[in-house]
N, C-alpha and C positions, 0 to 999 in steps of 0.2 A: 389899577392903572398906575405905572412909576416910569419912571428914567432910566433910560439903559444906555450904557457908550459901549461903542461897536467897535474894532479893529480899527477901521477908517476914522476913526476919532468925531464919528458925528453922533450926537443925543438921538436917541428914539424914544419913543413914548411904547410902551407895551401893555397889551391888556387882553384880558380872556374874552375871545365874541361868545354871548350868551345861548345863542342859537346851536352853533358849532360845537361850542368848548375848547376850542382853539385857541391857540396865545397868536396874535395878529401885533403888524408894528407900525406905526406912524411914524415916518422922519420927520424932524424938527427942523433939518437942512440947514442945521449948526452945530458948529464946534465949541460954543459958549454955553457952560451950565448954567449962566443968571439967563438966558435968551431962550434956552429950554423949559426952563422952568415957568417962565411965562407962557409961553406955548403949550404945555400942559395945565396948567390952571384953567386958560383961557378953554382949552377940549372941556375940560372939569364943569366950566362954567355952561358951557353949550348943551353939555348933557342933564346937566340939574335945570336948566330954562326949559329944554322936552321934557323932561319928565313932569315938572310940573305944570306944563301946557298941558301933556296928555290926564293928568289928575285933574285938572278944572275941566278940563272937556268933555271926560266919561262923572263927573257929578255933579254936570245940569242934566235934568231932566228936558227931555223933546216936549215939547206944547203945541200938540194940532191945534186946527183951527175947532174942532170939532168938539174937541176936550175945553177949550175954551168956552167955547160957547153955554158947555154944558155946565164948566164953573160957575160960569159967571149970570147964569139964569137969562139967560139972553134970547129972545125973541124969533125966531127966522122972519 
């Protein structure tokens, strides 16, 4: 994922979709490279907060009730 300036002088954000393999582009819908560049970080950031959502969420394990139950020596 980096910076790219277009003809039209505006920043784009470029980066390969994983699915595809395609190179896809976000405008940043500006002409300033310090205002791009926080625009990019900021995607940066958004994607490292999924990714690490979806890592905590596939290593808890699901707890029925039933699996409980049978932990925890529990009575019906």
């Amino acid at each position: 994922m980096y910076l790219i300036k277009r003809s039209n002088s505006i920043y784009y954000v470029e980066y390969t979709d994983e699915n595809t393999n395609q190179k896809k582009r976000i405008s940043t819908r500006t002409k300033n490279k310090s205002a791009a560049e926080i625009f990019l970080e900021s995607i940066r950031r958004q994607i490292s907060f999924k990714e690490i959502k979806t890592v905590n969420q596939q290593s808890r394990p699901e707890i029925t009730v039933n699996y409980f139950l049978k932990e925890y020596n529990v009575d019906d």
